[in-house]
N, C-alpha and C positions, 0 to 999 in steps of 0.2 A: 106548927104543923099538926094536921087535927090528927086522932089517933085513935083505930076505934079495933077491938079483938074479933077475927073472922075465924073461921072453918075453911081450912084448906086440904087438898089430896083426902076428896073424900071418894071412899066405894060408892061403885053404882049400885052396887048389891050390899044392904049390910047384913054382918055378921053377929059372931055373940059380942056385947061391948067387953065382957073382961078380957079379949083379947088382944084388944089397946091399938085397931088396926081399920078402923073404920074412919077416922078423922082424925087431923090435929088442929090445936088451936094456936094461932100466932097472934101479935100486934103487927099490925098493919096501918100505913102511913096511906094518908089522901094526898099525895101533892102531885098530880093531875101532869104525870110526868109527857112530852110530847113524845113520838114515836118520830125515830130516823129512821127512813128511809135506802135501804141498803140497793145502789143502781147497780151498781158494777159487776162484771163475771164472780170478782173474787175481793173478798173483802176480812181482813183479817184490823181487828179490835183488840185492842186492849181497855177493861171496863172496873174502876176504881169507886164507882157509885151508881145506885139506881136510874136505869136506860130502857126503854122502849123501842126495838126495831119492828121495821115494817119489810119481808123479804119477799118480794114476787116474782116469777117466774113467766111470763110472757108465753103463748106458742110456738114453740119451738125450744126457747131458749133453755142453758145450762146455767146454775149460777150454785156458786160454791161461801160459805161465809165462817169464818173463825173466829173462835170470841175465846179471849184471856180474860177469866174475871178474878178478879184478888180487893174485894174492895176491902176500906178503911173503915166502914160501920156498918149499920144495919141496911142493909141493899134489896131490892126488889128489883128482876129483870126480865122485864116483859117480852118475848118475839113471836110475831105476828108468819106464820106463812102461808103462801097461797101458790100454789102448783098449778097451771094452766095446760090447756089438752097438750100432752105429747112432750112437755119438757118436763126438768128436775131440777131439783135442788137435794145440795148436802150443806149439813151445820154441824159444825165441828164447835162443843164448846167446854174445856177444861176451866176446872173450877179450883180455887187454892184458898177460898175463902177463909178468913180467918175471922169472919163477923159474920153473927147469923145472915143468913139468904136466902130469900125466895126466890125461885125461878118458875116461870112459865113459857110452854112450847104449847102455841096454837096453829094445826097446819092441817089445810082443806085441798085435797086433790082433785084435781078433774081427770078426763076421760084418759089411760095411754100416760098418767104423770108418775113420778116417781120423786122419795121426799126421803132421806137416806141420814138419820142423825146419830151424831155422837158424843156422848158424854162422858166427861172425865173428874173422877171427882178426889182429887190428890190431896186428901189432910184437910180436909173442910172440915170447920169444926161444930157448927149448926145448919146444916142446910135441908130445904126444901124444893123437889122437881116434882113439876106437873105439868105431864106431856098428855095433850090429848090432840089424836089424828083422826080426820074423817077423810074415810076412804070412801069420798063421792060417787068418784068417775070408774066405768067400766075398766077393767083392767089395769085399775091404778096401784103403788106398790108402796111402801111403809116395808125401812126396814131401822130396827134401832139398834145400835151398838152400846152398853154402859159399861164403864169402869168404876173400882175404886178401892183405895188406897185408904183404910184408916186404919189408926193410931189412938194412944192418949185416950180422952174422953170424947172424941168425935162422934157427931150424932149426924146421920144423915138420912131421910125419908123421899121414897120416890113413889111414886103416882103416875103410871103410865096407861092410858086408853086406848086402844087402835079398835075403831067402829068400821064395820063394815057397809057401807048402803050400798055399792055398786056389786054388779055380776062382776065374777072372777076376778074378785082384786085378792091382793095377798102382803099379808103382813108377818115380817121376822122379828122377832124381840129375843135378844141375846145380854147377860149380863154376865161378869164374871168380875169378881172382888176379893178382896184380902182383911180380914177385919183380926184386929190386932190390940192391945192393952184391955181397955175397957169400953169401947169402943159401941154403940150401937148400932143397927140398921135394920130398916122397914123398906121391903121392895117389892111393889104389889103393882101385877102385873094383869090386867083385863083386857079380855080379846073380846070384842062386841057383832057378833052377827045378826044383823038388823033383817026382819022378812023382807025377802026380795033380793038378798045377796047371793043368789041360786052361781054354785061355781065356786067358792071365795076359799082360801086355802090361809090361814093363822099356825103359826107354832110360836110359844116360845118357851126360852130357857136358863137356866141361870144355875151357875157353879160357883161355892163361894169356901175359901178355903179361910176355916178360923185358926190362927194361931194364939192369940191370949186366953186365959182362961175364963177371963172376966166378962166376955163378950156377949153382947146381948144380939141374936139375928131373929128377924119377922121375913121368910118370904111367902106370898099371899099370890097364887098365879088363880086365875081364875078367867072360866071361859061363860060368855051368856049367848046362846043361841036360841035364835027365833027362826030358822031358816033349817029345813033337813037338808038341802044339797051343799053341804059344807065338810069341809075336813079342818078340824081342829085339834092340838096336841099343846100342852104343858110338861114340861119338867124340873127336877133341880137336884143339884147333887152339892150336896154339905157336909165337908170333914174336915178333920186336921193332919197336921204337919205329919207325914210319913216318917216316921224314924229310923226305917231301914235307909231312905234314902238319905236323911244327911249322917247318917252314919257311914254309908256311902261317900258322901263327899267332903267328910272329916276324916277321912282315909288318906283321901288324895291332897289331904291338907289345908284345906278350908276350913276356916276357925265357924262353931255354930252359926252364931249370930249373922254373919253374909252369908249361908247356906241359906239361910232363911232366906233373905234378903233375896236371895238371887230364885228361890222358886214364887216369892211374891213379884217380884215384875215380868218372870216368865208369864205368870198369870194375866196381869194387867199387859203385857205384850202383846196378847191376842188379840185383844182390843188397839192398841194405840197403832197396829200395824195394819187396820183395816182402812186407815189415812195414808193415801195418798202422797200427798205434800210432803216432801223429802225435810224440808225446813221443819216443817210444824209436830213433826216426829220428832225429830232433835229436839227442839225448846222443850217438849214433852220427855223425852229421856233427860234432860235434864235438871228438871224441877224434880221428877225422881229421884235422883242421885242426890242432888241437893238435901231432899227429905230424907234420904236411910242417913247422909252423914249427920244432920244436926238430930236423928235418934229418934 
């Protein structure tokens, strides 16, 4: 398998390099993987090795896709989207990797489409997302939801774009995470208003509660505007564990450690409760539960 070192999740805009947030560099695999085909309304995956989908969205049509990935080595996982005038898509994809991973989300809307994803990133312990959306079509919509759950020496770097070309489209970016032992993460978030997007409304935001001491956080929100008729807004709110409140609820009897436990998946709640799917909630509270027991 040939194998050659790239630049992935790079800024559109770069910055100062000592601040270790403009690119990273992985090994990356050529094996010319084919692209499935996702037809169906609803489509729910389980993914143990590097995969290719292809998800489209027809006029008119709804179409919903879930993806479990936990693969067994070094994984690459490509998804392809495409939004057609007037319909939508949602991608729902929890990650539990335990081998480094690349991800990428590529999704093109047209006029009236709407393209709604979410990501979960529960105890991954190398992973790489790169989400880039173009909001083509007039009054097209981007909204993202991310989670995540880390531990240990978990490393994980996210790379998200929403471009603006069309009049009055609007895009929401929301993150909200737990970072925990030694833990690192880069969440760098670019809002892209392109001349000509006259109308176009972007926020977004990101809450990230540290509780280890060791923990390394980058969050990078950034907005590029070529367009005056625009409204745009970033924020982010970074602290640690309130100590009045589990003193609070070592009151009422809760040993530390699950006080913790229980305002980090409050956290991550906010996120996994913007799904829908009664099932795919559960599987997801329980890979949680799972994770706090084995520590």
């Amino acid at each position: 398998m040939k194998m050659s070192t790239v630049k992935l999740n790079t800024l559109p805009v770069q910055t100062f390099s000592w601040l270790g947030v403009n690119d990273t560099h992985r090994e990356h695999e050529h094996n010319g993987i084919k692209a499935v085909t996702l037809d169906g309304d609803i489509n729910e995956i389980n993914i143990s090795e590097s995969a290719a989908f292809e998800i489209t969205a027809h006029c008119g049509e709804n179409k919903t896709g879930v993806m479990f990935i936990d693969p067994r080595g070094k994984t690459q996982i490509n998804t392809s989207v495409s939004v057609e005038s007037s319909s939508s898509v949602r991608l729902v994809q929890v990650f539990e990797s335990k081998a480094q991973t690349v991800s990428n989300v590529d999704a093109s809307l047209s006029d009236n489409a709407s393209f709604e994803l979410v990501q979960l990133f529960l105890g991954t312990s190398d992973t790489l997302s790169e989400i880039n959306t173009q909001l083509n079509g007039i009054k097209s919509e981007f909204t993202a939801n991310i989670g995540y759950l880390l531990s240990a020496d978990n490393k994980l770097d996210i790379n998200l774009i929403a471009r603006h070309l069309g009049r009055k489209t609007n895009s929401q970016i929301t993150a909200n995470g737990v970072m925990n032992s030694s833990s690192k993460k880069v969440f760098k978030g670019t809002i892209d208003f392109i001349k000509g997007c006259c109308g176009a409304v972007g926020a977004e935001n990101e809450d990230v509660l540290l509780i280890g001491e060791k923990v390394k956080n980058k969050t990078v929100p950034l907005i590029l505007c070529a367009e005056e008729d625009v409204q745009g807004s970033h924020g982010a709110s970074i602290g640690r564990v309130d100590e009045e409140h589990i003193f609070y609820m070592q009151s009422r009897g809760l040993p530390e450690d699950k006080a913790v436990q229980l305002m980090a998946r409050s956290k991550i709640a906010q996120i996994v409760n913007t799904i829908s799917d009664e099932q795919v909630r559960e599987r997801i509270y329980n890979i949680i539960g799972r994770d706090n027991e084995n520590g």
